[in-house]
N, C-alpha and C positions, 0 to 999 in steps of 0.2 A: 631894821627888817632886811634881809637879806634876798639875794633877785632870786624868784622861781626858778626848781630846777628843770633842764631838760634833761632829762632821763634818753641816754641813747642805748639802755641796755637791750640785748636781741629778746628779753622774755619781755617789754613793756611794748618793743616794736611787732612784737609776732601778737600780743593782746589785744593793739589796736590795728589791725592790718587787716583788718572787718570789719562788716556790721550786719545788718541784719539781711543783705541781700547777697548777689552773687557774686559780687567784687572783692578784690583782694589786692590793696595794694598798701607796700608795706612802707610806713613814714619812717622818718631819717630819725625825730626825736617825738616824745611824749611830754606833755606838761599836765599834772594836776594841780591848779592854783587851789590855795585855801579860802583867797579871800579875793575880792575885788581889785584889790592894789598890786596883785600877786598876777591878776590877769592882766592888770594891762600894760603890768610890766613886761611881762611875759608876750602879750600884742604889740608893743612898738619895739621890744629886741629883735621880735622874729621880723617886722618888716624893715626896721633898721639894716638888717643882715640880710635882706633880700630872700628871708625862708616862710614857702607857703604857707598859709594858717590853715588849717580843718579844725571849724568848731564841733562840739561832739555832747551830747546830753549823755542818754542811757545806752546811746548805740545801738535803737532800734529801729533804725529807719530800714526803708528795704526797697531803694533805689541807689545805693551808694551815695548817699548825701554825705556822710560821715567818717569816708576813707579820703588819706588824701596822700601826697608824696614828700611834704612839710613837715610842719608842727604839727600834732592831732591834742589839742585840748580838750580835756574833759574837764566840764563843769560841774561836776556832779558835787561837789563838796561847797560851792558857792548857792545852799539850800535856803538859805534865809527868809521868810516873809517878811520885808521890812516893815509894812504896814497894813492892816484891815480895818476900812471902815465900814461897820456894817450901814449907816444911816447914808452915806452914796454908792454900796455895793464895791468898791475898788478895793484893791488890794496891791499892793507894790512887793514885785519879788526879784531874788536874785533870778538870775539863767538855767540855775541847778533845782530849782524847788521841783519836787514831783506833782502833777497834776492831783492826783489823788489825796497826796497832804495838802494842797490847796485848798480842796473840797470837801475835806475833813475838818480845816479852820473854818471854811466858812458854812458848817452846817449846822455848828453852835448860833447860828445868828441865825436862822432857815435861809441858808444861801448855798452857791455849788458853783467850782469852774464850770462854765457849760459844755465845750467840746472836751470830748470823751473816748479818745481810740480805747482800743482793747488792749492795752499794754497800761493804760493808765494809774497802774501802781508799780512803774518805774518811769514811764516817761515823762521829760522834765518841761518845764514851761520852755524855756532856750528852745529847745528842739523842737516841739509844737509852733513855736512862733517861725523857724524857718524852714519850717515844710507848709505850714496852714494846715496845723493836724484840724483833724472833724470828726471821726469817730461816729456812735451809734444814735447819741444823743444831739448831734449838730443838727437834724432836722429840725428837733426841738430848741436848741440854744444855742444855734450857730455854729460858725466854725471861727479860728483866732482868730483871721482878721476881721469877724463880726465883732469881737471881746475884747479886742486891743484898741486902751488906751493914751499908753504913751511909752516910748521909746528910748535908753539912753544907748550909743555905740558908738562905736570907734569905729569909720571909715576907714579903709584900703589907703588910703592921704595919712593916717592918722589924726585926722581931724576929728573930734570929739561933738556929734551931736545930740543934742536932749529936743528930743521930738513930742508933740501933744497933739493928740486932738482937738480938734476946734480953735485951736491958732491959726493965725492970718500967717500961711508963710509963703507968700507970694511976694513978699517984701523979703526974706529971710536974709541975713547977710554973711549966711552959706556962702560960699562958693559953688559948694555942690548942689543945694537945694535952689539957688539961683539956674546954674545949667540945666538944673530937671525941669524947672517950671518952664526958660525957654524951649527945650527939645518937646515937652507936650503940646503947646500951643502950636508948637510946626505939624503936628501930627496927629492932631483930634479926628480929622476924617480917619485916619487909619486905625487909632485906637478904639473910637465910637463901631468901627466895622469890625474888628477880629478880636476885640476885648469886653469880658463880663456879659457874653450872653445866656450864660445859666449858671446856679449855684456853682458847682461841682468844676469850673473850670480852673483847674488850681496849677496846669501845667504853664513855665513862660511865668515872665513879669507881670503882677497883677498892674497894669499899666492905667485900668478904665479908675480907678481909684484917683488920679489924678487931673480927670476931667475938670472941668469947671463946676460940670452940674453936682459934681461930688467934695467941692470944696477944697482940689489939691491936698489929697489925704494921704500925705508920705509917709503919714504912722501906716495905715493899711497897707498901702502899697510894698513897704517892707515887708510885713508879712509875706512867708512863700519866698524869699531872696535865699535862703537853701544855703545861708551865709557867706554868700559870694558878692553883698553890696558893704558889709559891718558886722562886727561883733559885737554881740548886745551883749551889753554889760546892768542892765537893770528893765525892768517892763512894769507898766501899769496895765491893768485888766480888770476891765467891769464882769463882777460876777452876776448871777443869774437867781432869781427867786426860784427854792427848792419846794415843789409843791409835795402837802404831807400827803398823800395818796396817789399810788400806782396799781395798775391792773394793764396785766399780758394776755391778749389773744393772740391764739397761733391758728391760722389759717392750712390749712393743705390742699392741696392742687395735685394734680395728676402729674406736672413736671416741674422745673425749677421756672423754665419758660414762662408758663402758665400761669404761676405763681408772680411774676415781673408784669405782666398783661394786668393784671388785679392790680396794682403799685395803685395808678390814679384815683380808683375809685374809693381807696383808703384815707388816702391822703382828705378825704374832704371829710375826714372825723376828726383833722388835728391832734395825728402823734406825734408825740415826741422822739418816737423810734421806728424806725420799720423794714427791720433786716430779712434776708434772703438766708435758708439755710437748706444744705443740697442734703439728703437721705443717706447719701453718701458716709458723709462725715459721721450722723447718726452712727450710720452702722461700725464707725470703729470706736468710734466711745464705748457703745455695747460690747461687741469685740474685748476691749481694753480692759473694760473696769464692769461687766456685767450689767443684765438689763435691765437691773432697775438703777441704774448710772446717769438713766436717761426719763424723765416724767412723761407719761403717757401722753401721744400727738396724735392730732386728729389723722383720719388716710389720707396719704398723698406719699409723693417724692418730693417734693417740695413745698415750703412751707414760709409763710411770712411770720415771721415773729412783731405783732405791733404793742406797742407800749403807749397809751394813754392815761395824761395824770393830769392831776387838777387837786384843788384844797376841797370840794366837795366829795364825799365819798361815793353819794348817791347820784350824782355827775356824771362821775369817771363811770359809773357802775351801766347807770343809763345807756352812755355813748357806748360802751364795750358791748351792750345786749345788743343796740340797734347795728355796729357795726358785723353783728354775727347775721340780721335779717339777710337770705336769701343765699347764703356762701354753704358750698355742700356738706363742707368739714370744717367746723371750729369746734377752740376750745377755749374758754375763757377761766385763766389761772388769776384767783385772788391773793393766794397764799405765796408771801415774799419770798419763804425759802424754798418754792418751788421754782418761784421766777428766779431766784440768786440759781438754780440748777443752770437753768437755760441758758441765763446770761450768760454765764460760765462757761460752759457748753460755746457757745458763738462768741466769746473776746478770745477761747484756745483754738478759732478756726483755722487758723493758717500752719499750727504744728499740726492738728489732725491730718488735715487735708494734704500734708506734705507726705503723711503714710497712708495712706487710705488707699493709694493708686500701687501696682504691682512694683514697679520701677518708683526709685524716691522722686518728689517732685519739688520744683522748685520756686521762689519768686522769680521775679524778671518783668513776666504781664503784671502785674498785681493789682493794678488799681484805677481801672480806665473806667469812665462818666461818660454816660449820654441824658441827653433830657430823662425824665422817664415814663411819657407818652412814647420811648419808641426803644422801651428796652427791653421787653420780650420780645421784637424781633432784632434786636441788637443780640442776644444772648443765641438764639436762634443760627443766625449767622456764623458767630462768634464757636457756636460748638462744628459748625460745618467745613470752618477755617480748623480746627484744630483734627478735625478727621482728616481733611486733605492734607496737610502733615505730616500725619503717622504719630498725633501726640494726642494726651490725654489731659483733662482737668479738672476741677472742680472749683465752679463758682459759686460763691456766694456773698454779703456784702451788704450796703446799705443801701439797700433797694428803693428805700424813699425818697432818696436823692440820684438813683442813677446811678451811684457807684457798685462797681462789679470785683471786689476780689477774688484772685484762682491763682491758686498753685497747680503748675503744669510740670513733666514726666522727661524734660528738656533730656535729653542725651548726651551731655556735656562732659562726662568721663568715657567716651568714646570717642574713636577718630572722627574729624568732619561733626563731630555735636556741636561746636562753636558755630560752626559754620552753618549748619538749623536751626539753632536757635535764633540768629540775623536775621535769617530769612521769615524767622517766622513775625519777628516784633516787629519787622517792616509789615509787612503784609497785617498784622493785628493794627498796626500805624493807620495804614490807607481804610480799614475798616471802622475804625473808631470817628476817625475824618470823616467818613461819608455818611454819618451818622448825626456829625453836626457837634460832635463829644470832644471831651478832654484829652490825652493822654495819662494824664494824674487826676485822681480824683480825691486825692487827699497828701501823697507820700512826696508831693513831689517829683521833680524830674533825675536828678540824680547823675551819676551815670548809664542808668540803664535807658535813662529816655531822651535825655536831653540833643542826642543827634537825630531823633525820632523828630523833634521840634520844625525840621524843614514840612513833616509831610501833614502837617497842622498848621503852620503857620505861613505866612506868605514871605517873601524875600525881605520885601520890606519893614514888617515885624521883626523879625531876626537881627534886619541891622539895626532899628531901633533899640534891641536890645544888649547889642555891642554899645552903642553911645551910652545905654544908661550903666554899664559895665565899667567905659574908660572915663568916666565923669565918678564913680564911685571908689574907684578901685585899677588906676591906672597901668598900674605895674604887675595889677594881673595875681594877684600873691592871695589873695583869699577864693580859697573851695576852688582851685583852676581844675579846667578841664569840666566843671557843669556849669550848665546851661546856655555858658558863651563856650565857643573851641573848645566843643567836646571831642572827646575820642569816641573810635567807633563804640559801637553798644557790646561787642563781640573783642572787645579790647579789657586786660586785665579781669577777666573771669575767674573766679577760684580755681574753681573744679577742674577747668582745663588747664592749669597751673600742675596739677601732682604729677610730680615724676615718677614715681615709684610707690606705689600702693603697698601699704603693709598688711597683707592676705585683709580681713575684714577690719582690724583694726580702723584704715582708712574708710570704711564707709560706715562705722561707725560714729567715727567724729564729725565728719563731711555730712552726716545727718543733722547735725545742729543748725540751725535757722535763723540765730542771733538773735530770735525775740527777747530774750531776755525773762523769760517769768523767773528766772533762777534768781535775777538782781533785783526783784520787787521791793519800792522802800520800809519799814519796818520789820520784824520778826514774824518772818512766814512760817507756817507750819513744819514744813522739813527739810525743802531743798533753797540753799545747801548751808549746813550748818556753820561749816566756817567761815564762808562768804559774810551769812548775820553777824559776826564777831566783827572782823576785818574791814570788810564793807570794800574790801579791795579786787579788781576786775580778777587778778591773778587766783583766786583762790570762788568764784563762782564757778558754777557747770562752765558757761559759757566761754570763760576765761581758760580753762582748764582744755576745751574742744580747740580753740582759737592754737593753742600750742601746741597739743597731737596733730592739728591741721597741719601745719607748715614742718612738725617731723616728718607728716606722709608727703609735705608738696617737698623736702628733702633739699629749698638752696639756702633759706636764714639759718634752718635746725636741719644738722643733720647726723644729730645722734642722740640716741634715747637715753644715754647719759648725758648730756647735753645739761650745763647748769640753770637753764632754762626750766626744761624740764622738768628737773629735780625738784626745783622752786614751785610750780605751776601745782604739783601734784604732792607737795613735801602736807599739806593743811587740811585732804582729801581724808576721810573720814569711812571713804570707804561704803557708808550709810544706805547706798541705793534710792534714798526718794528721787535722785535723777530721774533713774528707772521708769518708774510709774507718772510722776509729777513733771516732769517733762515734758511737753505736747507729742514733740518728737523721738521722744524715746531713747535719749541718751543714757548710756551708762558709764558714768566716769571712772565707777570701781571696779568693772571688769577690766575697762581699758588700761585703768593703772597695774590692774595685773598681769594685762598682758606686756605693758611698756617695762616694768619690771624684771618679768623674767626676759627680754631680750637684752636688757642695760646690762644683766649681772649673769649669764648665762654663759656658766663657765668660769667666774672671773670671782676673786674676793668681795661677800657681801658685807653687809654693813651689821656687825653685830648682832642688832636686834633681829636680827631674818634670821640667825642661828640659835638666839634664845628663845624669845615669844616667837618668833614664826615656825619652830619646831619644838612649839610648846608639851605639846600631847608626849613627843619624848622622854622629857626631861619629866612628865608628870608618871608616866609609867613605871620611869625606874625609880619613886619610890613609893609608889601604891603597890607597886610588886613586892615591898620590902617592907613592910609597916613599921620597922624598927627604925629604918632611915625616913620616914615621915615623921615619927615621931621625934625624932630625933629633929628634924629640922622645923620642925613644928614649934620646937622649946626653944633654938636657935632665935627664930624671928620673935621672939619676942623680949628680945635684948636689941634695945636702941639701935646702938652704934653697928652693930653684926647683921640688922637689917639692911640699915640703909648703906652696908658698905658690901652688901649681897646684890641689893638691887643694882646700884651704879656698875659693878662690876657685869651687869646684864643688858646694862645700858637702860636701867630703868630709872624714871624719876624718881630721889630718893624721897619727895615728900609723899608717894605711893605707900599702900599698904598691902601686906603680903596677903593672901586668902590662905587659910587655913586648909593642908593637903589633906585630903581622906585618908585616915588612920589603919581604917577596918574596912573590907569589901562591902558593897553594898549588899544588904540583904532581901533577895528577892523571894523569899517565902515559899509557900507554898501552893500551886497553883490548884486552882480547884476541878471537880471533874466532869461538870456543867457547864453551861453557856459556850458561846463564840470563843474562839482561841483569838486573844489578842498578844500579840507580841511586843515588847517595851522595850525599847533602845535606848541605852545609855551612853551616850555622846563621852568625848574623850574629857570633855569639864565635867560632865555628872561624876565621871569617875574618879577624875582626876581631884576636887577637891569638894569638901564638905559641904554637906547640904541632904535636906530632904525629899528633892525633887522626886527623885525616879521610887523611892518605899511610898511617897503618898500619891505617885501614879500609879500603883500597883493596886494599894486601896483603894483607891476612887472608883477603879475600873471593876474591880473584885464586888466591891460595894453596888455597883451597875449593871453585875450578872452575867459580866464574861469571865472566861478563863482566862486571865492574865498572868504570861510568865515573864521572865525577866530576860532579856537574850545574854548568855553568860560569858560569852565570846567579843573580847573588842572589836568594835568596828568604828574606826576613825574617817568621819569625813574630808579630811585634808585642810579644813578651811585656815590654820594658822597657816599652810603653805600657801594658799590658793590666794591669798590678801597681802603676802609678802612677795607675791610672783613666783614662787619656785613651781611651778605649774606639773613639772615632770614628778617633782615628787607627790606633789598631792593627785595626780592622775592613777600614780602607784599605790597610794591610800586607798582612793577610792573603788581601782582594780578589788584591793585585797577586802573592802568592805564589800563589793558587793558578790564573793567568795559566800559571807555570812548572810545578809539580808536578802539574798536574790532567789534562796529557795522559799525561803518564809512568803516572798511577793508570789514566785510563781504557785505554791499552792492557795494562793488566796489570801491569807492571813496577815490583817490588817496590824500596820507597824506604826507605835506610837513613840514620837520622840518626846523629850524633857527639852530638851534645845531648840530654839526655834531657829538661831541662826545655821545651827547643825542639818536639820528638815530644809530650809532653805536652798541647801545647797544641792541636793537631790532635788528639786524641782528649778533649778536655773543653771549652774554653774557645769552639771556633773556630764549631761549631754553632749556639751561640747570636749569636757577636759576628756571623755572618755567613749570613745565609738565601739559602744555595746548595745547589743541588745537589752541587755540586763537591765541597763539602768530605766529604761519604759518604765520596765516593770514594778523597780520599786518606788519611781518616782510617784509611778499612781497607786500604789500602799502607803506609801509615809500620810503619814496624819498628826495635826496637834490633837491633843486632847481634848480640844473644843471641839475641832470637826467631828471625830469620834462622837462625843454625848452628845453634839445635836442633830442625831439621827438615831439616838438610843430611845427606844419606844419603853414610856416607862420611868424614864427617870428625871428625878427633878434635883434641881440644886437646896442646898441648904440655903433656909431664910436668912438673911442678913438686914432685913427691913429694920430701919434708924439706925444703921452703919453708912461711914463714907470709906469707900475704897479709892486711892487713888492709883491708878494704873498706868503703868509706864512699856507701854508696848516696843518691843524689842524691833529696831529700825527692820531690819531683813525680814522679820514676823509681817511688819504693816507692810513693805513695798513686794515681798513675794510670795507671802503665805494668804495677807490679807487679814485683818482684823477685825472687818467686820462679823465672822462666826462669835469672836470670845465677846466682843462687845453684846451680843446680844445675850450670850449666855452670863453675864453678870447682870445685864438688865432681868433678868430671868430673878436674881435672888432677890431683889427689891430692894436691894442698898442705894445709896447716892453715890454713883460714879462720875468721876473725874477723869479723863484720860488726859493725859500729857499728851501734846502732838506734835512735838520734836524730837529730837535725837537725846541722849543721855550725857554723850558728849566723851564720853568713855572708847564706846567702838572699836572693842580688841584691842588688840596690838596699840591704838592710835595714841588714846591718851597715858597707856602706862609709858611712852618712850620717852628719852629725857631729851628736851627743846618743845613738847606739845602738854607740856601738863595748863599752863595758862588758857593757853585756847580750851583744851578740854572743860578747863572749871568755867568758863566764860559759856559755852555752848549750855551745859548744865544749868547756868544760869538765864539760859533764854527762856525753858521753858519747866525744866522739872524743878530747879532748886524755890521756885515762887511756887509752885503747884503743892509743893511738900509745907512750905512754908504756911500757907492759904491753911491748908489740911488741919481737922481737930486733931488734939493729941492721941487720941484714940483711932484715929484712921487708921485702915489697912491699907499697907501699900503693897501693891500688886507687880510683881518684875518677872517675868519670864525668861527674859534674858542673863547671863553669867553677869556678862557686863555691866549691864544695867544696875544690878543688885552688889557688884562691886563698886560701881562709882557713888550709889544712894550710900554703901558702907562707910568709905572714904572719906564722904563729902558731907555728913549730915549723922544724926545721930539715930535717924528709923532706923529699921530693918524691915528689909522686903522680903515677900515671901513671894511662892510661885501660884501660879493656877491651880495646882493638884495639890500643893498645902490649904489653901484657900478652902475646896471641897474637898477634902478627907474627912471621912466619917470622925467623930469626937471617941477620943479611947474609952 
């Protein structure tokens, strides 16, 4: 077995030169070990060679716990559950396992990890055990170091210890667990005084763990060392009995305040949850994703979300009613997927709440505890320090323990913002302090708090926690600079790091927040397809921001051809679920089309930008000529003359060519009744065969409008716009809206065939083109769906004892939205299936040669099982070019469109 490598390349160093907070600092090497042997080869090289270690999970912490100037390990590939026993609840895992896959193994037994942050399908036990994650469920089942049972790690010495509960290790013949036992015994007055006096105090050495009266519990005590005492290299952890019955009451309150004032009185119905959520946030969800996004909440601006569960149904049912006696506004939610709304809703609070405010907002404050008898006037305070300021926020958080999250408005890409923000974490310091509260109430101290530690802690605490630092970890090499000899808080900041801002570009990536929902463990729904292939940092959202970041901070990367770069954004797919699925709202496909055209602007492109990225082209000059369609029509269907056409295009030769349109499309004859609907035929409708735009012709004819055909090309530029050439597809778009921009200003509703085509008129075309014009048509474009479902009158054909399965065209679902067609198939009464991933196709993406594997792998996540599943008789439903080119490709169905679907029968 050969030693781990450190990877010093600038794209592995610019990937891990974050995490989820506002730090930025960039390590010398990267290590991902596979296996245990790989780590701790990899831990005694680095401190052999005197190089810092940063341990690293999912990389969502968001106090800088996870950045360092060393080694940055990630564990994430060390997933193992080594062992589950259901009859003592333990479970023994590597460092990498995801909390969520935990509690997915243990729900086959009715068991559950019990603390539970809102990232918890990506964050990893490791990382929970060195922050003491606690999450929403901790009130009810702790936090880790309630759950931790036994420890194996490598000391800073490299000394190698296996830690357990309920061992006698007052004897231990540690060296290091010998010095800890004598430094506490010097020190119980002082630890019995400024340690463990309420839940929530997670900031500092959990130190009171070590008492007498607590049995010298160095397993605990670990816990929260933020990897600055060991790196764990295995844990045991007692799981938690999952009760079969849940019921959410949401309380509302007049303020958020108000709302925190109520905390105690809840508390004595024993939930298991009891979160704060600001009206605030509400309102960009609605914003975002419309209003029924959000389940109806009683009045208030503030609201408690409580969750009480029990194995009686009629129990839980009980205490929820009596909980609601005398409270002005409640609401008692039974139904799980309306509670899965909510949850949902409050585990994406911190990317909401990061856009919700005018200016972007940031962590930094995030996660400060006071008892909570005194945290509506904590919260009180807290907003009155942030108006004296000049800053803005939004709290909200786990209310039933005192914990307060908020993303604040920090000023930090302006002159002197550093220099505010100090000011302000000091002053939130002295506030938290007088309060009697934490600093951390769950994240850890990090870099953002840890020199905050003086104005919480007494002098003597502080050097106590030097001795248990140089007894651990002598030489200083693990996680330096937290929690002992920190740097200032206002030290190593991102965002005051960019040199050079690249117009919006930069505040588009500088948007990402490093939670991570992008890298959640299994096959998520859509963001980001490659990443579920890869499973690699370089090819998530998050991974992808991390690298346009340090292009805009311009000293590791400082060019957008840069093979960084290239790499970070080579596997991007382009897909948009960023877009919407995001909290924060990144869009890595716009961004790579703008990083694109500045790489290649002016300069020789790469093949495939002059073939498929000036597709529409290449399709005109022989739809113009039917004889050379035809002609090339009989061509590709000779082997060898295919696949030595394609390569010659740069296309994968195991691609198949689509059949070019022969004959013009036949737009009939419009009738001389109803509504004048207009029918746009995209540069693929026209460009190659298919029925799409004659059975949108009848559908619509069939529905009692006028529908004519628009006879005039109008190309929306998108094979330019995905390939970067931005200039030309600006000129496209100019020349199309020549054509569609009279039809919009007399009124007359424009129906595309194409949904990625429509797409691009309601996102892309505003920016690429500063017209009036384009208003205009952006609010005419319509799918076909939107059209019928506001056609009075008309109904779909029955399809009832038919299965459709539907495969929504990625740009359709993140900017069209797909909830109108979803409901107009439920409308025909068949069994619908929708696919809820990518196709894997994605233009330009997967015909290029080096991405056909990923592409068929991606297909494989979600559509090629869905077709599989599907009777043989199923209809498969594709709106997309794409789409219905990779199901051709890749499988033996054939898809048809929406308007094939509903076309009258000849």
């Amino acid at each position: 077995m050969g030693a781990p490598a450190f990877d010093r390349s600038t794209l592995s160093r610019a990937l891990y030169s974050s995490d989820a907070s506002l730090y930025r600092v960039v390590p010398e090497a990267v290590c991902v070990p596979a296996n245990t042997r790989e780590l701790t080869d990899a831990v005694d090289r680095a401190l052999a060679d005197r190089l810092p270690v940063t341990m690293r999970g999912a990389g969502t912490s968001c106090a800088g716990n996870a950045v360092g100037p060393g080694l940055v390990i990630d564990t994430r590939r060390l997933d193992g559950i080594v062992s589950l026993d259901p009859s003592s609840a333990r479970a023994v895992a590597q460092p990498g396992v995801v909390q969520g896959v935990l509690s997915i193994a243990g729900r086959a037994h009715g068991l559950r990890f019990g603390p539970d942050p809102s990232t918890a399908n990506r964050c990893t036990v490791g990382g929970m055990i060195g922050n003491n994650a606690c999450g929403s469920r901790a009130l009810g089942y702790g936090k880790t170091s309630d759950v931790i049972e036994g420890l194996e790690l490598i000391a800073g010495t490299g000394e190698r210890l296996n830690l357990r509960r309920g061992d006698d290790l007052r004897t231990h013949p540690s060296p290091i667990v010998q010095g800890l036992h004598r430094l506490t015994m010097a020190n119980l007055g002082l630890i019995r005084t400024e340690f463990g006096r309420f839940a929530r105090q997670v900031s500092g050495y959990a130190l009171h763990h070590l008492l007498p009266e607590h049995g010298f519990d160095v397993t605990r005590f670990l816990v929260g060392s933020e990897g600055t005492l060991g790196v764990i290299t295995r844990a045991e952890v007692r799981l938690s009995h999952d009760p079969g019955h849940r019921c959410l009451v949401v309380l509302g309150y007049p303020t958020l305040a108000d709302a925190a004032d109520a905390v105690p009185s809840v508390l004595a119905f024993r939930p298991t949850a009891c979160e704060g959520l600001d009206a605030r946030i509400v309102d960009v969800v609605r914003a975002r994703h419309g209003a029924g996004a959000v389940p109806d909440l009683p009045v208030g601006a503030g609201w408690l979300l409580v969750e009480l569960a029990g194995d009686d149904a009629g129990e839980v049912a009980d205490r929820a009613a009596a909980l609601t006696i005398g409270r002005a506004a409640a609401r008692v939610i039974a139904e799980p997927a309306e509670q899965a709304t909510l949850w949902r809703l409050r585990s994406d609070g911190a990317g909401y709440a990061a856009i919700a405010l005018t200016d972007p907002a940031h962590p930094g404050w995030e996660d400060a505890a006071v008892p909570t008898e005194r945290l509506g006037d904590y919260l009180r305070d807290f907003e009155q320090l942030l108006a004296e300021h000049g800053l803005h926020g939004l709290p909200y958080g786990h209310f039933g323990e005192g914990c307060v999250h908020c993303r604040i408005d920090f000023p930090l890409g302006r002159v002197g913002g550093a220099a505010g923000y100090r000011r302000f974490v000091e002053a939130a310091a002295d506030l938290v302090a007088s309060y009697g509260g934490s600093l951390s109430g769950e994240h850890g101290d990090g870099r953002a708090r840890s020199a905050l530690l003086e104005r919480m802690y007494s002098p003597a605490a502080l050097n106590l926690f030097a001795q248990v630092k140089a007894l651990f970890d002598p030489g200083d090499l693990l996680n330096p600079g937290v929690m002992v000899r920190p740097a200032a808080v206002d030290a190593d900041l991102r965002l005051a790091q960019v040199a050079h801002p690249l117009d919006d570009l930069a505040a588009d990536v500088h948007r990402c927040s490093g939670v991570g929902r992008c890298v959640a463990a299994g096959a998520a729904d859509g963001m980001c397809p490659s990443y579920q292939v890869t499973r690699r940092e370089q090819d998530s959202t998050r991974g992808r921001a991390r690298v346009l970041q340090e292009l805009a901070n311009g000293s590791l990367i400082t060019s957008p051809r840069s093979p960084a770069v290239i790499a970070a954004l080579d596997l991007c797919l382009a897909c948009k679920a960023c877009a919407t699925e995001c909290p924060t709202g990144v869009d890595i496909a716009r961004d790579k089309a703008k990083v694109l055209h500045r790489a290649y602007r002016g300069r020789l492109r790469p093949l495939t930008h002059y073939t498929l990225g000036r597709l529409p082209t290449w399709t005109d000059l022989f739809t113009n000529h039917p004889p050379l369609a035809r002609l090339a029509n009989a061509l590709a269907t000779v082997p060898w003359l295919r696949r030595t056409a394609l390569r010659a295009a740069g296309v994968d030769a195991r691609r198949g060519l689509p059949r070019l349109r022969e004959r013009p499309i036949d737009g009939g004859t419009p009738g001389c009744d109803g509504l004048e609907v207009a029918v746009w035929a995209d540069s693929f409708s026209r460009g190659f065969e298919g029925g799409q735009v004659e059975a949108t012709l009848q559908v619509l004819a069939a529905a009692g409008y006028r529908a004519r055909l628009i006879e005039q090309p109008a190309c929306c530029g998108l094979p330019w716009i995905s390939t970067g050439q931005l200039d030309a597809a600006a000129a496209r778009l100019t020349a199309a809206l020549d054509v569609l921009a009279p039809l919009a200003a007399r009124g007359v509703p424009i129906v595309g065939a194409e949904p990625s085509c429509l797409a691009v008129w309601r996102d892309e075309a505003s920016e690429l083109v500063r017209d009036a014009r384009v208003g205009h048509v952006r609010d005419r474009v319509l799918t076909l769906a939107e059209l019928l479902a506001e056609t009075n009158g008309w109904t779909p054909p029955d399809l009832t004892g038919r299965t459709i399965v539907a495969q929504p065209h990625c740009h359709h679902r993140a900017v069209l939205g797909w909830a109108t067609d979803a409901a107009l198939l439920r409308r025909t009464g068949a069994d619908v299936v929708t696919v809820t991933g990518c196709c894997g196709l994605a233009g330009n993406f997967g015909m290029e040669h080096g991405h056909y594997e990923t592409s068929v792998a991606v297909a494989g996540l979600h559509l090629l099982p869905a077709l599989a599943d599907a009777p043989a008789d199923a209809l498969v439903l594709a709106d997309g070019f794409s789409c219905r080119t990779q199901i051709a490709d890749l499988t033996v169905r054939r898809a048809i469109t929406l308007a094939e679907l509903l076309a009258p029968a000849d």
